[in-house]
N, C-alpha and C positions, 0 to 999 in steps of 0.2 A: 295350437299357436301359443308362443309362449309371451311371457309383457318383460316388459324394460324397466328395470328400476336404479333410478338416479339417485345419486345421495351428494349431497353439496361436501364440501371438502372442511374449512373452519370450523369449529365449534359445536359440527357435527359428528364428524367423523374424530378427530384431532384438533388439541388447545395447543396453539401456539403464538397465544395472544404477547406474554413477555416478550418471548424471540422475537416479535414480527415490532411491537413496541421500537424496540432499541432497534431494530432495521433501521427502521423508517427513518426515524431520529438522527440514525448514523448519516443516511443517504442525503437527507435536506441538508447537515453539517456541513457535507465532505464535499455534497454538487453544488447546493446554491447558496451556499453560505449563511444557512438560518436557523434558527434552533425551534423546530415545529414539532408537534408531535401526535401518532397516529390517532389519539380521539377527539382531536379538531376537527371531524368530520362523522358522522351517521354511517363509518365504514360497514358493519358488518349485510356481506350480498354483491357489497361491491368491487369493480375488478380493479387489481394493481394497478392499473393506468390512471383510471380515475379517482382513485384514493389520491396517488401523488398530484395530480393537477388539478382537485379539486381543495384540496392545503396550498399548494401555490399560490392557488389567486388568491385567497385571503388575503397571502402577503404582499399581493400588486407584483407578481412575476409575472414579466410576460408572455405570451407563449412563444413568442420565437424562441427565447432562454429556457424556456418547459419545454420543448420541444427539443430545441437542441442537445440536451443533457439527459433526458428520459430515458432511454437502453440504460447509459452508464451508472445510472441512478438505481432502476430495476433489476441491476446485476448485484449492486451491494445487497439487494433487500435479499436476492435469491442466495449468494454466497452466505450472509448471516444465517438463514434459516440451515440452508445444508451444512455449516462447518457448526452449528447449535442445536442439532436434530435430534441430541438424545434429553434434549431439557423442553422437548414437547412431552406430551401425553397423549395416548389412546383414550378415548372416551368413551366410559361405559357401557359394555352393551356390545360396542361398534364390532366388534370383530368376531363374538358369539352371531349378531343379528348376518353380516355378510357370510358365514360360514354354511349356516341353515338355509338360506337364498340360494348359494349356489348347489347345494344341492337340489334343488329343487331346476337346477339348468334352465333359471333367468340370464339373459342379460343384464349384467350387472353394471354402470359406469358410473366416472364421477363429473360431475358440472362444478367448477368453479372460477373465481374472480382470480385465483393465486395461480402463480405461473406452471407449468407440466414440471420444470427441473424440482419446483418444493413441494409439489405432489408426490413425482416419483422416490422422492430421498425421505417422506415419512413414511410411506406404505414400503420403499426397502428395509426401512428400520426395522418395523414389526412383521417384516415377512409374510407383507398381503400383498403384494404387486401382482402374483397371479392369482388373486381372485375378483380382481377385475377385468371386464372385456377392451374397456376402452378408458379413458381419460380424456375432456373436452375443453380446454382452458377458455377460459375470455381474456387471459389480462393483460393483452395486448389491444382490447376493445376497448369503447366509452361504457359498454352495459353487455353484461350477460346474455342479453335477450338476443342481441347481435350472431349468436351463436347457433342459434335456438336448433336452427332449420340443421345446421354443421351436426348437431346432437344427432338429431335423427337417422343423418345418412350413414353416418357412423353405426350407429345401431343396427341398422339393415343389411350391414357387412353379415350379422353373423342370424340374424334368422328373424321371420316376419312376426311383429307382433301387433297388438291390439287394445295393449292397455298400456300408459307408462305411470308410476307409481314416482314421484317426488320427493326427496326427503329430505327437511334441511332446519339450519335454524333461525331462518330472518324474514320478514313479511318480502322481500327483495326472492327468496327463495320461490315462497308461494306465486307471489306476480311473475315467474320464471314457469312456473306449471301453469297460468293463464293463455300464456306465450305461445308453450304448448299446443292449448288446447285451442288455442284461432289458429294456429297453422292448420289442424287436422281437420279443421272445420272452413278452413280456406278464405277466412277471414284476413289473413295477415300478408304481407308483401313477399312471403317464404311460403309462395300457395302448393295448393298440394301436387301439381302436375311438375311442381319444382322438384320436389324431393320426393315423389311416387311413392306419396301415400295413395293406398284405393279405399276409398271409406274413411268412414270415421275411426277416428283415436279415441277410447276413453282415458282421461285424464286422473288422477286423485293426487291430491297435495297432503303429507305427512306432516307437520310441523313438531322438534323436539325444544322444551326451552333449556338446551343450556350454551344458547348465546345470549343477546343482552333483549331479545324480546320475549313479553313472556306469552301467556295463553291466550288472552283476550286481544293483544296484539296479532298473533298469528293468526287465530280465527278470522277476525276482520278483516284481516289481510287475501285471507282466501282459503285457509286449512282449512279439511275435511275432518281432519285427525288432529288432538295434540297430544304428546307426553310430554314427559317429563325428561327421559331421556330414553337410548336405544338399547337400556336396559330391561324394557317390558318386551323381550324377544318372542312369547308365547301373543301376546295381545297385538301386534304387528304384524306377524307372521299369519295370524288369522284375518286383517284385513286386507291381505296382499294376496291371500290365496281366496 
């Protein structure tokens, strides 16, 4: 039986903090006429939806007007990153650590807050799209977690497993393999007779720092593991196998 391992998409996988910066920026401008900017909020974990409406309300927008403009808004943010995609970066590690994975014929997907369209246009870049199984976006959700149970059945497309391995770089990550781990234990409102898990799921949460929490953040958070980055591909690869 083989296990499933997640990898969050931001700061994990790929920095596209600048691009995503002047998104943001762009969209508040152009939709609701304000000049806000993406680290007025505790963004990193969190999904595109709730990054822009939770900077809205600071400004006293309402949500019929955040609502109303939201698509239009989420389109600029996703068109900026695709037509600025080569002024991201691969992040160390990242494409050595999924290369050695897939041989070893895990299910390999990615969880993230960022939309499937600017997922799919970085991994085209670097010419990793297939060596991913699946891709699970949230960020049309208020939270990741929203997703949780959507992860799994997805994963059960392509063959049963027994362990899911987490990897990411924000305590929002870790709380995501919590999420997890009460569904497979039937604790959570995505019980297991919902998405036919039989048994238990073992869980383990990876945490790397190079988003903006560091070591003692992510352990408390929930990490089992932390690096430094997904350049330690020998020291990872021995706690996933």
């Amino acid at each position: 039986m083989t296990k499933l391992i997640v990898f969050d998409f931001d700061n994990t996988l790929f920095d596209f903090y600048d691009v995503n910066k002047k998104g943001f920026s762009k969209a508040f401008k152009e939709v609701y006429k304000i000049n806000a900017d993406l680290d007025e909020v505790n963004w990193p974990g969190m999904t595109l939806k709730s990054i822009i409406v939770s900077i809205l309300k600071k400004y006293k927008v309402s949500e019929e007007v955040i609502n109303k403009n939201l698509t239009k808004a989420k389109k600029i943010i996703e068109k900026n990153l695709i037509d600025n995609v080569n002024k991201g970066k691969l992040l160390p590690g990242a494409m050595n650590l999924v290369l050695e994975l897939k041989k070893k014929a895990y299910i390999i997907g990615i969880i993230s807050g960022s939309s499937e369209k600017m997922i799919a246009a970085a991994l085209k870049k670097e010419e990793m799209s297939s060596l991913f199984d699946f891709i699970v976006s949230g960020g049309s959700e208020e939270s990741r977690n929203n997703v949780a149970d959507k992860l799994i059945k997805e994963a059960q497309k392509y063959s049963p497993f027994k362990e899911i391995i987490v990897i990411g770089d924000s305590v929002r990550d870790a709380e995501f393999a919590k999420m997890l781990l009460k569904i497979s234990a039937g604790e959570s409102s995505a019980s297991k007779n919902r998405i036919g898990i039989a048994g238990s799921i073992f869980v383990k949460s990876i945490g790397v720092t190079t988003g903006r929490h560091n070591e003692e953040e992510l352990r408390s958070a929930g990490c089992d593991y932390v690096f430094n980055n997904l350049s330690q591909v020998h020291e990872i690869l021995k706690l996933i196998s």
